[in-house]
NUNU-166883 format. One line per 2 residues: number of its first residue (from 1); their letters; for each residue x, y, z of C-alpha. Coordinates in pm, whole numbers. Example, Ala and Ser with C-alpha at 12.3 -4.5 7.8 and 13.67 -1.06 7.14 Angstrom:
<rs>
1	AS	1230 -450 780 ~ 1367 -106 714
</rs>
This chain:
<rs>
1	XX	-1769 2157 -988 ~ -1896 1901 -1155
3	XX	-1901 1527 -1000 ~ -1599 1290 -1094
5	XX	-1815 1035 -1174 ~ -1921 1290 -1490
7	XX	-1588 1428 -1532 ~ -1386 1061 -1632
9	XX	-1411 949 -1934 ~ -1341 583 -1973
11	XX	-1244 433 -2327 ~ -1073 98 -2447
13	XX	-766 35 -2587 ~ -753 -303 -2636
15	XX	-706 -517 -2363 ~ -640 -200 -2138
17	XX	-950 17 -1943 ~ -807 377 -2005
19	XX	-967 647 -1767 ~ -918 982 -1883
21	XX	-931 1289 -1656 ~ -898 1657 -1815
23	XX	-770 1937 -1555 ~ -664 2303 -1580
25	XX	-328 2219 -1516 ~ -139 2311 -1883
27	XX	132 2075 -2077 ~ 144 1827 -1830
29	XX	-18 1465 -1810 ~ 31 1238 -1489
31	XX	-73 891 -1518 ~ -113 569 -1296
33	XX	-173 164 -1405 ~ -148 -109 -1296
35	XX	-276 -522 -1382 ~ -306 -811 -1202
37	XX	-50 -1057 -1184 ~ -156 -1387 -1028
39	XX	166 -1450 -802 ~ 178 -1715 -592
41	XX	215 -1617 -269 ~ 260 -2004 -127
43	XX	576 -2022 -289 ~ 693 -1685 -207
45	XX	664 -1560 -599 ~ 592 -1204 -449
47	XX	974 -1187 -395 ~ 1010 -1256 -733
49	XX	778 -1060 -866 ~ 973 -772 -649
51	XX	1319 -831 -828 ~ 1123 -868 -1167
53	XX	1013 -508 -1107 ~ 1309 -336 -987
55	XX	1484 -472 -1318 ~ 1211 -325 -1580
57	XX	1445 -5 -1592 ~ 1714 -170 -1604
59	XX	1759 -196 -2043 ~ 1503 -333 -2291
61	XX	1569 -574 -2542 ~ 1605 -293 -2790
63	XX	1752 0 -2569 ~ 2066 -57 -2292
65	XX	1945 123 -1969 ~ 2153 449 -2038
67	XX	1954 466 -2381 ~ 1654 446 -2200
69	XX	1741 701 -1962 ~ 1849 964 -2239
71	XX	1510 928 -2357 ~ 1308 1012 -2025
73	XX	1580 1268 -1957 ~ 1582 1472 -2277
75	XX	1197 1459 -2279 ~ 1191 1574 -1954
77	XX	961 1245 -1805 ~ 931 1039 -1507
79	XX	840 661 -1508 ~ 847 434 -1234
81	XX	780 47 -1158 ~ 630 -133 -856
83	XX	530 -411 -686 ~ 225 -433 -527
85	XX	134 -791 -362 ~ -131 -951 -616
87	XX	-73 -662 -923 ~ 229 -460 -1084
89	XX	222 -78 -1132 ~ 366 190 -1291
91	XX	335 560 -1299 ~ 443 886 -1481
93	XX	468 1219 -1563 ~ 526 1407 -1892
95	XX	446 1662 -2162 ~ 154 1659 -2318
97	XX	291 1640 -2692 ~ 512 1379 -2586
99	XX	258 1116 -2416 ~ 267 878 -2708
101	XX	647 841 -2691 ~ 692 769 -2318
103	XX	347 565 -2359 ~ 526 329 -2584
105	XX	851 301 -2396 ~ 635 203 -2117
107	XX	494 -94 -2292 ~ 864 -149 -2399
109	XX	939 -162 -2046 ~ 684 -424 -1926
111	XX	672 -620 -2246 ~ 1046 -693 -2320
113	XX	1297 -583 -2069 ~ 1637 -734 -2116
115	XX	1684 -886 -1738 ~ 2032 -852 -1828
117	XX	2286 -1051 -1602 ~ 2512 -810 -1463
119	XX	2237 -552 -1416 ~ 2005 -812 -1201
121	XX	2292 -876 -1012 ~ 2302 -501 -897
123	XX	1937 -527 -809 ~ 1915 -912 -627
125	XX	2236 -732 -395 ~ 2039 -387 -321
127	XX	1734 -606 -251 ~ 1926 -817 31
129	XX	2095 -482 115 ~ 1760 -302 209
131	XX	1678 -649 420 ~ 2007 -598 601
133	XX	1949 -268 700 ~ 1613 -374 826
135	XX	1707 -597 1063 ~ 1823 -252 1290
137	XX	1507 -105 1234 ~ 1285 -163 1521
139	XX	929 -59 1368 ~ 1006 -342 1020
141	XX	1121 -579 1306 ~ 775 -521 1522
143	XX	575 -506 1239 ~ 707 -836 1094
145	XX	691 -995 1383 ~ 323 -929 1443
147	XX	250 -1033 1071 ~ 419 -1360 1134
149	XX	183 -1427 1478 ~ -164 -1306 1265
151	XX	-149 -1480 945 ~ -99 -1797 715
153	XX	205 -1780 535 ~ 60 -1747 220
155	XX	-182 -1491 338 ~ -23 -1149 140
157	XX	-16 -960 480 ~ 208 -1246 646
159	XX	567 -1072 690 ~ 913 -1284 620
161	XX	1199 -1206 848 ~ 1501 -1005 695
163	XX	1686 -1388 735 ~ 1448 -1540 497
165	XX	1414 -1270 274 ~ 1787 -1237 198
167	XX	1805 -1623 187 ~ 1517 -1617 -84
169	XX	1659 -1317 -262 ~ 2016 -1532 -302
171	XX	1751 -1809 -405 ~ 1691 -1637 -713
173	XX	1858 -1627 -1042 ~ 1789 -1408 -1366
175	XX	1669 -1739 -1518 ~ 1403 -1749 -1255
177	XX	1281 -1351 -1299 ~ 1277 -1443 -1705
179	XX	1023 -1733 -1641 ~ 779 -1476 -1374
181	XX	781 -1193 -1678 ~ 659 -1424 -1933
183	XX	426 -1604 -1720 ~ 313 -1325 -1498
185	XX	312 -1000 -1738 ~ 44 -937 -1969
187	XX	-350 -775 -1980 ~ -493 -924 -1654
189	XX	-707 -635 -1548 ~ -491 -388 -1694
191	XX	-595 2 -1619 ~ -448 300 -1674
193	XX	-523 650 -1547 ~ -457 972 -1728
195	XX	-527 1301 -1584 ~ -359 1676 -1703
197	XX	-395 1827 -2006 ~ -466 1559 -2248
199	XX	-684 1479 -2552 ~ -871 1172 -2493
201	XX	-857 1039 -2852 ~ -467 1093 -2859
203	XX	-442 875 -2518 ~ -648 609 -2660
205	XX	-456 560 -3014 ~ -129 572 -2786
207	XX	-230 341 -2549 ~ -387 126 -2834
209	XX	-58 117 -3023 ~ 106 11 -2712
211	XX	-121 -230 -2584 ~ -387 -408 -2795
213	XX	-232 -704 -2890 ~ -63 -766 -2537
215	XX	-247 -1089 -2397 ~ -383 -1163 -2095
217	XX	-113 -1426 -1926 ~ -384 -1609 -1758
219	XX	-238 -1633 -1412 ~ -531 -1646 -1111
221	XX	-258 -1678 -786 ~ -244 -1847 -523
223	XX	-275 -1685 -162 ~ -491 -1696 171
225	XX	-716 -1468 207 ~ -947 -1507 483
227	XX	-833 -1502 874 ~ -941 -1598 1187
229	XX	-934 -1422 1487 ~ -668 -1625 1750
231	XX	-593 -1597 2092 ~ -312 -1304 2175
233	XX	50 -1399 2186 ~ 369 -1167 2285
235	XX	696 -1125 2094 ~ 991 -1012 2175
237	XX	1297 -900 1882 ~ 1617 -829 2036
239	XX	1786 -547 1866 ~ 2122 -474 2098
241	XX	2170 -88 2151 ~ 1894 26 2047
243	XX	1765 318 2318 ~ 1395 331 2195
245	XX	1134 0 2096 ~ 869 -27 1866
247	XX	555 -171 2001 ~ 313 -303 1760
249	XX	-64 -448 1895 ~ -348 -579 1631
251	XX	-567 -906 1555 ~ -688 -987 1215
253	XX	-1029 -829 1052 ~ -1264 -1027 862
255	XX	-1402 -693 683 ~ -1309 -652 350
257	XX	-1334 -254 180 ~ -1635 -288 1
259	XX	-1801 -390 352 ~ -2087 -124 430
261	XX	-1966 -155 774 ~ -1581 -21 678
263	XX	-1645 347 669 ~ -1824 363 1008
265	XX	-1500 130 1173 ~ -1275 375 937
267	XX	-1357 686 1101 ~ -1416 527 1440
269	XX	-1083 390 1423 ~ -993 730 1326
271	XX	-1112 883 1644 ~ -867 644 1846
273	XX	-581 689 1661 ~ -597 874 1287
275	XX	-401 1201 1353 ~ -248 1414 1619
277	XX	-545 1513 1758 ~ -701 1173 1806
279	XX	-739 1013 2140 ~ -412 774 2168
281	XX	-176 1072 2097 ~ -369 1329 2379
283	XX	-359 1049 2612 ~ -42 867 2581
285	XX	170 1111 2449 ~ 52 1477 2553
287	XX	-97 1363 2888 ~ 118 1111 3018
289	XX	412 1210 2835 ~ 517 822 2731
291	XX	585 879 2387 ~ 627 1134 2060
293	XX	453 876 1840 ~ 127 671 1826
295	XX	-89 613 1595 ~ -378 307 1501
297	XX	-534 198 1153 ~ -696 -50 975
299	XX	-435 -184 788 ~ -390 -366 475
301	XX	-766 -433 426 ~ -854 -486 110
303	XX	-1146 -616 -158 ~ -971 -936 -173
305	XX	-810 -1021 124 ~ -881 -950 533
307	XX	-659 -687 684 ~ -553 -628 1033
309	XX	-622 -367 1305 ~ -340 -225 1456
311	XX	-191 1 1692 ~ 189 108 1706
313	XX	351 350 1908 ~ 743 397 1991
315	XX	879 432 2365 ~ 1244 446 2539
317	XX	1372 180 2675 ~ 1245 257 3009
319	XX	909 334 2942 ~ 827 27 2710
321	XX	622 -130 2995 ~ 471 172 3093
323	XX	371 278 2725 ~ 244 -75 2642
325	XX	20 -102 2949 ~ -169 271 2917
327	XX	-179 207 2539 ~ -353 -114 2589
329	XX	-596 55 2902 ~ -661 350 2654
331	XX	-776 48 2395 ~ -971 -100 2601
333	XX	-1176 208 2739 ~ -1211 326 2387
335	XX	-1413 0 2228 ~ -1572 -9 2558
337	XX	-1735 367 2606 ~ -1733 460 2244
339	XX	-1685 765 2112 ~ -1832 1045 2143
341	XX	-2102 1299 1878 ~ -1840 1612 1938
343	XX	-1574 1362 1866 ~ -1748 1221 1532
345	XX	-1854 1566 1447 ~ -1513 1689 1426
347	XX	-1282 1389 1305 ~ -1546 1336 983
349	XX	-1472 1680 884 ~ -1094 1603 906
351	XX	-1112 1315 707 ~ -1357 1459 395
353	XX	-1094 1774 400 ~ -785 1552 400
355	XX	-962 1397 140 ~ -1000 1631 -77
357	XX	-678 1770 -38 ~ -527 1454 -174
359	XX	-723 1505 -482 ~ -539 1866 -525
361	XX	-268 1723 -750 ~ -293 1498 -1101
363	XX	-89 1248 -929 ~ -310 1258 -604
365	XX	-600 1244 -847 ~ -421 994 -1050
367	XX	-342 762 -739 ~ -692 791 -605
369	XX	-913 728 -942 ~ -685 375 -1000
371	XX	-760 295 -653 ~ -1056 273 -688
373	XX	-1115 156 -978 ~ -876 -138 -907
375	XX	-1105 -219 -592 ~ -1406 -220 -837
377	XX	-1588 82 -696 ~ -1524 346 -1018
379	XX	-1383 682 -1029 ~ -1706 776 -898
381	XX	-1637 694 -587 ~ -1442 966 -523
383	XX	-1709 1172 -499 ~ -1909 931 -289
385	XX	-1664 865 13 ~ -1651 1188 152
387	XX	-2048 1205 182 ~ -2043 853 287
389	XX	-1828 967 554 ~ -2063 1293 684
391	XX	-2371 1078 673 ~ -2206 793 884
393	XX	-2386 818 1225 ~ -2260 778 1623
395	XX	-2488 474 1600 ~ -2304 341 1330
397	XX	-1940 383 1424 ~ -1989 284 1803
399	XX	-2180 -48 1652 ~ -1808 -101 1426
401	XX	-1675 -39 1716 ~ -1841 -296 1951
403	XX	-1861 -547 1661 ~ -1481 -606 1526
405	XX	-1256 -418 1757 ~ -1145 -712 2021
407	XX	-924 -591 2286 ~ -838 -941 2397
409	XX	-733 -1077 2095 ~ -429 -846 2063
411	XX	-126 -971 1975 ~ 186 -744 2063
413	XX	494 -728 1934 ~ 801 -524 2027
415	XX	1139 -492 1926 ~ 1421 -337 2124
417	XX	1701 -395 2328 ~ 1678 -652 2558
419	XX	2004 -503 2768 ~ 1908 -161 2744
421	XX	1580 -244 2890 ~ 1712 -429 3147
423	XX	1990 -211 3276 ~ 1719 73 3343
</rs>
């Protein structure tokens, strides 16, 4: 088959990149975008930004949200907002004859919702709903809690506890969310992705129509993005009655995703802790029999901000200190031996065929390409990674390794029951 890099066309619509994608697949179009939107993160706008979002299907200016519903429903569409840190997305699925319709509700959508009282309302209370129920969730209480002890607060991977979430949620008015849209919303590295059966002139007028004379709102953001590594702390979360904990270990990692050095710590890190099969679930979990879950990634790294490395893995009550100390051994005599050629051998093929499996589907396609593309490395790269993963060498990956994997430095956090663990 012919590369992807060949196979996407890209075209402007005015202010908006449009990356076009024919498939075999017949009628139907999936597509992806997605722009910039300059919150800042200092000042917690990201929480904002979230209940601007959840409100854009709530009713335009023109349409009440039961109008717009009838629409999607008797067209027989999907279309769907969200927040994503530093940029707003949406996504879809529809007809092929009727992309120019749900196209222009779209820009509807994003362009002049009606942020209607009664209807924010609903969504400000869901919002500090979904951060009550978190609070008796042990993995969001471990994985804030390590956030918290690795970066600034106005880094976009720093975590807020459910307390000052639904305190900042209450915060907000509809007033507020009005002010965000107008000063947030508009072109800002605006790209769309549309891949099905579709005629690449047709999505361009549409889009066009939709688009061209929305402006770019001019916001750059505010937010941390570079880390330090600092000395390891413990945390503890007391969740009463809970019979299992979530234990979560990492330290920051100042490696962005267009660092030549990410693929070789990607599948190295892969080796450790990627999939059933890797070496933290044979030892932990089928050897020693501490745990049904463990896994380790390199999380949240991105183009524009440092990530973290980290390892979580969930354990009963009376096997927390157990679990905790062999995971952190295993750690340790992983970045120290390296792995091993069978073990690169095998794990590269898993990821290039996972891979590609995620491209099986538009929206997998669809969800890939704007990746990419919204990292600045082109639909093309989807046909580089997987060979960039084959030719990465045991050299390579053990070097990662040895170079930003740092034991020492890891912080761990676990939440749990405090009595529970004690009585045992």
């Amino acid at each position: 088959m012919t590369d992807f890099v060949d196979r996407v066309e890209v075209l402007k619509a005015g202010g908006c990149n449009v990356y076009t994608l024919t498939t075999p697949v017949s009628d139907i179009v999936t597509f992806r975008g997605s722009f910039r939107s300059g919150p800042d993160l200092a000042v917690n706008q990201d929480l904002v930004q979230s209940l601007c979002v959840s409100t854009l299907d709530k009713g335009t200016r023109r349409r009440t949200k039961i109008e717009v519903a009838e629409v999607l429903e008797n067209l027989g569409a999907q279309l769907h907002f969200y927040s994503d840190d530093l940029r707003v997305g949406f996504s879809g699925r529809v007809l092929r004859d009727d992309l120019p319709v749900v196209v222009d509700l779209l820009a509807e959508q994003l362009r002049s919702p009606a942020f209607a009282e009664a209807e924010f309302e609903l969504v400000r209370r869901r919002a500090v709903a979904s951060a009550q129920r978190s609070m008796e969730r042990t993995a969001d209480q471990a994985d804030v809690a390590l956030r918290r002890s690795l970066f600034d607060t106005a880094h976009p991977n720093y975590g807020l506890t459910p307390e000052e979430s639904i305190a900042l949620y209450e915060a907000v008015d509809d007033d507020a969310v009005r002010r965000y849209h107008q000063t947030h919303f508009g072109a800002r590295d605006l790209n769309l992705v549309v891949v099905g059966d579709l005629d690449p002139n047709v999505v361009q007028k549409s889009v066009g129509a939709a688009f061209s004379d929305w402006p770019d709102h001019g916001e750059h953001g505010r937010y941390t993005a570079n880390t330090e590594l600092s000395s390891s702390l413990t945390s503890f979360v007391d969740i009463p009655d809970k019979p299992n904990s979530d234990v979560v270990m990492g330290h920051t990692l100042s490696i962005r995703r267009d660092h030549p050095d990410f693929v070789p710590l990607y599948v190295g890190n892969y080796i450790l802790g990627g999939n059933f099969s890797a070496r933290l679930m044979m030892k932990i979990r089928d050897e020693l029999g501490l745990t049904y879950g463990i896994r380790s990634s390199l999380t949240d790294v991105s183009v524009d901000y440092d990530g973290f490395w980290e390892v979580s893995v969930t354990l009963s009550a009376d096997n927390v200190a157990a679990g905790t100390e062999e995971t952190l051994a295993e750690v340790e005599r992983f970045v120290r031996d390296g792995v091993t050629d069978q073990e690169l051998q095998d794990k590269k093929e898993t990821i290039a065929g996972s891979f590609a499996v995620g491209l099986a589907t538009t929206a997998g396609l669809a969800r890939s390409i704007l990746a990419n593309i919204e990292r600045g490395f082109g639909p093309g790269y989807l046909d580089r990674f997987p060979k960039e993963v084959r030719a990465t060498t045991l050299d390579e990956v053990n070097a990662a390794i040895s170079k930003y994997l740092r034991p020492a430095y890891l912080h761990v956090a676990t939440a749990g029951s405090a009595s529970v663990a004690a009585s045992d």
